[in-house]
C-alpha positions as CSV (number, residue, x, y, z in Angstrom):
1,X,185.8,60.9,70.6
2,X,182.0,61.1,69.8
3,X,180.1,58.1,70.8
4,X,178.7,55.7,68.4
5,X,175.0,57.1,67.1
6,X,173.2,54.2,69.7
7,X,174.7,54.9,72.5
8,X,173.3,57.7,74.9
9,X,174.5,60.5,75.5
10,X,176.9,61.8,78.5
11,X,176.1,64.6,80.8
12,X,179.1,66.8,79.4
13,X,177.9,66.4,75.8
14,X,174.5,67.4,76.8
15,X,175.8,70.0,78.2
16,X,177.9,71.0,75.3
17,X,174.6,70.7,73.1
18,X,172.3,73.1,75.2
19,X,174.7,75.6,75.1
20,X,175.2,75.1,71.3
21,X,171.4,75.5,71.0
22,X,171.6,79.0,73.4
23,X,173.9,80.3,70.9
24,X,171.8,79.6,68.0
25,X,169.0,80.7,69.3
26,X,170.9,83.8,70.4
27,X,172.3,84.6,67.2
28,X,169.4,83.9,65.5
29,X,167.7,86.4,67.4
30,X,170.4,88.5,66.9
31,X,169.9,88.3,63.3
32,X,166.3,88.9,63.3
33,X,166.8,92.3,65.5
34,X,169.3,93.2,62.7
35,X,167.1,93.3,60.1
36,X,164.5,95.4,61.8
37,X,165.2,99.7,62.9
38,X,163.8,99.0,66.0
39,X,162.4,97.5,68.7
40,X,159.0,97.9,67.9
41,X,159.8,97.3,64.2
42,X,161.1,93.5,65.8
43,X,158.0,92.9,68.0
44,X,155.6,93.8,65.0
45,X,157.0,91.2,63.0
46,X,157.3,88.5,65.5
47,X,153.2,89.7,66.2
48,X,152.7,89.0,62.5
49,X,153.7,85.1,62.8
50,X,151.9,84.8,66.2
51,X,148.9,86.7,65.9
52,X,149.5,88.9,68.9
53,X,150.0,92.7,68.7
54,X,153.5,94.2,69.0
55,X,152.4,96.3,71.4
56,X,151.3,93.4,73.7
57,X,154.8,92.0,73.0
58,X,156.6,95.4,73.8
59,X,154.1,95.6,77.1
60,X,155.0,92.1,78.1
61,X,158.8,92.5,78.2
62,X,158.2,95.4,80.1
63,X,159.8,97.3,77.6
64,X,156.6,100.0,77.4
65,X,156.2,101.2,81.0
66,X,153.2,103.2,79.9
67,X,151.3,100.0,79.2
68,X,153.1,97.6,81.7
69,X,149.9,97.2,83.5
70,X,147.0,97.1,81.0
């Protein structure tokens, strides 16, 4: 049974919740690699909403080993 809404929290039901929130995240992600060909496709749209280059994304999750260490 689910506590009443003022009362904290146990350690099992936060536990319960941060794995909930993995799995969104996860499928979210998921979802977004989906919709995009490729890799790089992915990383040039996240570098569109953060103002970074895909390239620099690609680099940074060692995905690129020609530009690994630039």
């Amino acid at each position: 049974m689910r506590a009443a809404p003022n009362q904290p929290m146990t350690n099992r039901e936060k536990t319960i919740r941060v794995r909930a929130t993995e799995e969104e995240r996860e499928r979210a992600l998921l979802a977004q690699f989906m919709r995009h060909d490729s890799v790089a496709s992915l990383a040039d749209a996240i570098a569109e909403l953060t103002g970074v280059r895909g390239g620099d994304l690609i680099a940074e999750a060692g995905l690129d080993p020609s530009r690994a260490n630039k």
